[in-house]
N, C-alpha and C positions, 0 to 999 in steps of 0.2 A: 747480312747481319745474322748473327748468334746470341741466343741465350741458353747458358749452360744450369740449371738449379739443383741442387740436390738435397736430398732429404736423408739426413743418416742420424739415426738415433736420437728420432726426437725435435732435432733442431737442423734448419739450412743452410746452406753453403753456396756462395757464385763463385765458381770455381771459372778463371780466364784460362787455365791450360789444357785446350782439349785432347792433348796426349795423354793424362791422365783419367778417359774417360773407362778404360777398360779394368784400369787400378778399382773403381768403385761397383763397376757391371760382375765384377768378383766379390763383390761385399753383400752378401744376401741381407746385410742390417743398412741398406742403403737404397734409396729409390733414385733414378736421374730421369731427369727430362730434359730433353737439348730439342730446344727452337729455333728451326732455322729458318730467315726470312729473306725471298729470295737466291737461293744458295749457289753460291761461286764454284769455281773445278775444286777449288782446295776444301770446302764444307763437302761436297760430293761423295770427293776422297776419303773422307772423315768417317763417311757412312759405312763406309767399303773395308777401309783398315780396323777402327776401333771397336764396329760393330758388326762384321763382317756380313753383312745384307745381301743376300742376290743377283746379281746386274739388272736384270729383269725389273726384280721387285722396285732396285733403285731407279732405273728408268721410268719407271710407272708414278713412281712417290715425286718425280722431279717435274715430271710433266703435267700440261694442264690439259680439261676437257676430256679429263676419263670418268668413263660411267660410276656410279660410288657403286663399292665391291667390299669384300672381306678377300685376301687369301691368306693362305694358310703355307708357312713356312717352316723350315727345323728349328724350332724353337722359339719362335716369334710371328706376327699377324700383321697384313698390309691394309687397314683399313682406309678406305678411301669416303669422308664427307664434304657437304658443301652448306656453306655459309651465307646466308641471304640478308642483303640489306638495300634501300632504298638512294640511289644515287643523283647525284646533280640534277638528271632530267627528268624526276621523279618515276622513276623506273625500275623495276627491279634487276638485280644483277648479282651472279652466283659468283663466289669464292673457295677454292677447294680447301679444303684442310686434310692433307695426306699425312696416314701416322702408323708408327709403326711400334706394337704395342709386343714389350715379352715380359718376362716374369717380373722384372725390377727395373722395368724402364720402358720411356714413353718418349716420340720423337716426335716431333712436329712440324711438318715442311709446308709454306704457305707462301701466296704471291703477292706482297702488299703486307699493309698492317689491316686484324682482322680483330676486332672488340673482343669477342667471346674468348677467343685464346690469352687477352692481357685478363680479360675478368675469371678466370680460371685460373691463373698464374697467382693473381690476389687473393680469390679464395685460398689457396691452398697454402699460402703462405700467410694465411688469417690466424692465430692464438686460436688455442682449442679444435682449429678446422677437424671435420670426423673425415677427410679425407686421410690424410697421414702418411702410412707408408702403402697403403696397397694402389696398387696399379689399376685393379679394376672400378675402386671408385675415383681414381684421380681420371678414368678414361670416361666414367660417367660425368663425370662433375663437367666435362668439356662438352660431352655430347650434348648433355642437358641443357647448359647454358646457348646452345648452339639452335635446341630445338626448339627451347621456349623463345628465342629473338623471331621465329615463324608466328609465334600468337600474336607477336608485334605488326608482323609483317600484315598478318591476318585482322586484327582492326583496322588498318588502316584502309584495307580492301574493303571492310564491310562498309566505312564511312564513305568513300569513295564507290560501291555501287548504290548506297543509300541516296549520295546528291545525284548518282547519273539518274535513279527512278524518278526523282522527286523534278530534275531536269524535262525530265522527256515528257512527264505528265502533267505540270505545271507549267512551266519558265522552258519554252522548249529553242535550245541551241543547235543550231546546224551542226556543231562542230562534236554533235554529242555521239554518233557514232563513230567516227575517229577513236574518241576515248572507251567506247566499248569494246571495241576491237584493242587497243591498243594494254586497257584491263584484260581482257580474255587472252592474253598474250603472253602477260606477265604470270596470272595464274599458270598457262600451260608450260613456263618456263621452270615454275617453283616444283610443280608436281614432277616434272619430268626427273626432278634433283631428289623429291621426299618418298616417291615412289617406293625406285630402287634403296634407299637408303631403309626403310621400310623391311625390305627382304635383305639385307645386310643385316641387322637387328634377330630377324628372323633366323637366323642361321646359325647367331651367337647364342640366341634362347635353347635353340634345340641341345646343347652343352657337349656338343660335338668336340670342342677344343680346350684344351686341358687348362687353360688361361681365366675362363669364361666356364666355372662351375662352382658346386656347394652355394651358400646362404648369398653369394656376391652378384649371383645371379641376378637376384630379385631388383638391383640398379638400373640393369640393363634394361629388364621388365617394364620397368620406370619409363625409360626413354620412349620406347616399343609401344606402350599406350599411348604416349603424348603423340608421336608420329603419325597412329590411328586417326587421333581430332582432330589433326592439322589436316591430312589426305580427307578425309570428310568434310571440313569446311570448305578444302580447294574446289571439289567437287559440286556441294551445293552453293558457294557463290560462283563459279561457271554455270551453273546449272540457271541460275537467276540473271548470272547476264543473257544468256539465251535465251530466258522468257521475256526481258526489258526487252532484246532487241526484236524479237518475236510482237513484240508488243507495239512497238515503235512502227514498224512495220504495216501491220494492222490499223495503227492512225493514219499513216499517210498512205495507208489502200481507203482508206473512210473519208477522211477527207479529198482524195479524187472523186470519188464516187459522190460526193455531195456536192464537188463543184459542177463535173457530167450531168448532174439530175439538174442541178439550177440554172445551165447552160440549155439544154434541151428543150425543159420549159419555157426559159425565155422564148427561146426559139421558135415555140409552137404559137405563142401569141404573139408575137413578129409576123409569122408567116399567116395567122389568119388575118391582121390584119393586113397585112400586103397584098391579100387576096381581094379585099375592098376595094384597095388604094389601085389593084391594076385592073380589075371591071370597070372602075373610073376612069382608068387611062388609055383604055381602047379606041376614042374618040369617032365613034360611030356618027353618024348623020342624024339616024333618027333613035337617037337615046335620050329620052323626052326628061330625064333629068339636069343635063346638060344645061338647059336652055332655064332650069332653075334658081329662081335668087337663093335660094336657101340650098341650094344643093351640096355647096362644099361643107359648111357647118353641116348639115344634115350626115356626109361621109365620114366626118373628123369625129361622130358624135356614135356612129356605127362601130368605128376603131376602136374607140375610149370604150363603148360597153363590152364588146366584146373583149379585148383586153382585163375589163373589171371583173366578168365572169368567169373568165378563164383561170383569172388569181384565185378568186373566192372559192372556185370548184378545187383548184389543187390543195389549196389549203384547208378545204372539208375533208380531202382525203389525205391529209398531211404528208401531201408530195411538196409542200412549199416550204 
């Protein structure tokens, strides 16, 4: 699937014939952005002839599961990000959105349908949008929308380690470490994508590239801070699954440790009284209680105190 949009002078255009992409890529009074979703040998080719892209660079832009990057081409930039959203198993799961940015035009190669690229499409095609003809805020308007779906991504985490605390220390679930491991996963998933994109950002501010300079800069900036809160908050709710589990951890070393000390005890007045129960069952000759009416109650009554004082002394020293 394709979408072709252009922006000349003002007002847009869906243009169905992508042989005429290079007719407008010659129109300095014209912006294009070709979306491809998907893309077959014939969109491939399309990259190759109309806009004459680098094998490499097209290889990279086609493919999934490349690290996000900036490179820098004759006349044009391979920016590679990834798009985060919550799927079926509520899980997190990256989407790349590989683009290829030059002076009057913006490419978009994706695998699947990906929200932030339709709601950038809209914006831009909004009355009045301040996006218009430049490139550099049509590439922000994408990233933005791209970065701020992580603040999304990122309440739902905070609510989600809020019930696993409020689980573990209240209402505590077996199944609640599963989910901590299975959150600290999804985090180390998201980071591993907002990191590098982070130092892609970073390399665009330095104004190295002739694309990505003067007052348009300050867009990018934009993004470049929001990237900051997002790798901050990954880190401090990692950082808090770690203490829950840390924590979690700690209760059921405490609770061993309170059922050993309640076991032991037992134990000890058990065994004193057993101590009673088997001098009585020696069955000696001349063990002149033996031969007493009162001698079993008299032994049963030995157990019982001992037993009572043994409780009463732990619990003065609140071993009980």
């Amino acid at each position: 699937m394709h979408t072709l949009h252009i922006c000349h002078t003002g007002s847009f255009h869906d243009v169905g014939d992508l042989s005429t992409i290079s007719d407008y890529l010659a129109d300095p009074q014209a912006l294009v952005w070709l979306d491809l979703e998907s893309p077959d040998e014939a969109e491939v080719g399309l990259l190759r002839d109309e806009f004459g892209f680098h094998p490499l660079a097209i290889e990279d832009a086609v493919r999934d599961h490349e690290r996000p990057k900036v490179d820098a081409y004759d006349g044009y930039y391979l920016l590679i990000f990834y798009a985060a959203r919550y799927d079926e198993r509520d899980q997190i799961v990256l989407q790349s959105v590989n683009l290829f940015v030059g002076n009057n035009y913006l490419v978009s190669i994706r695998r699947g349908p990906i929200i932030e690229v339709d709601q950038t499409m809209a914006r831009w095609h909004a009355p009045n949008a301040p996006i218009g003809r430049n490139t550099t805020r049509l590439l922000h308007a994408l990233l933005d929308t791209i970065v701020d779906n992580y603040f999304t991504l990122m309440d739902r985490v905070v609510d989600r380690v809020e019930e696993l605390e409020d689980t573990i220390f209240s209402r505590f679930r077996e199944d609640s470490i599963r989910d901590i491991f299975r959150l600290k996963k999804d985090l180390l998933l998201l980071r591993r994508a907002v990191a590098p994109e982070r130092d892609v950002l970073n390399v665009l501010l330095r104004q190295e590239m002739a694309t990505f300079q003067g007052p348009e800069i300050a867009y990018i900036q934009d993004v470049y801070d929001h990237l900051v809160r997002v790798t901050d908050s990954i880190d401090t709710y990692r950082d808090l699954l770690s203490s829950a589990l840390d924590s979690y951890l700690s209760l059921q070393s405490n609770q061993l440790n309170q059922l050993v000390k309640a076991l032991t005890l037992a134990s000890i007045i058990l065994m004193s009284c057993a101590l009673v129960s088997g001098i009585y069952g020696m069955n000696f000759v001349h063990m002149p209680e033996l031969a007493w009416p009162l001698g079993y109650p008299f032994a049963l009554g030995i157990m019982l105190s001992i037993g009572i004082g043994l409780s009463l002394f732990f619990k003065s020293r609140k071993w009980w």
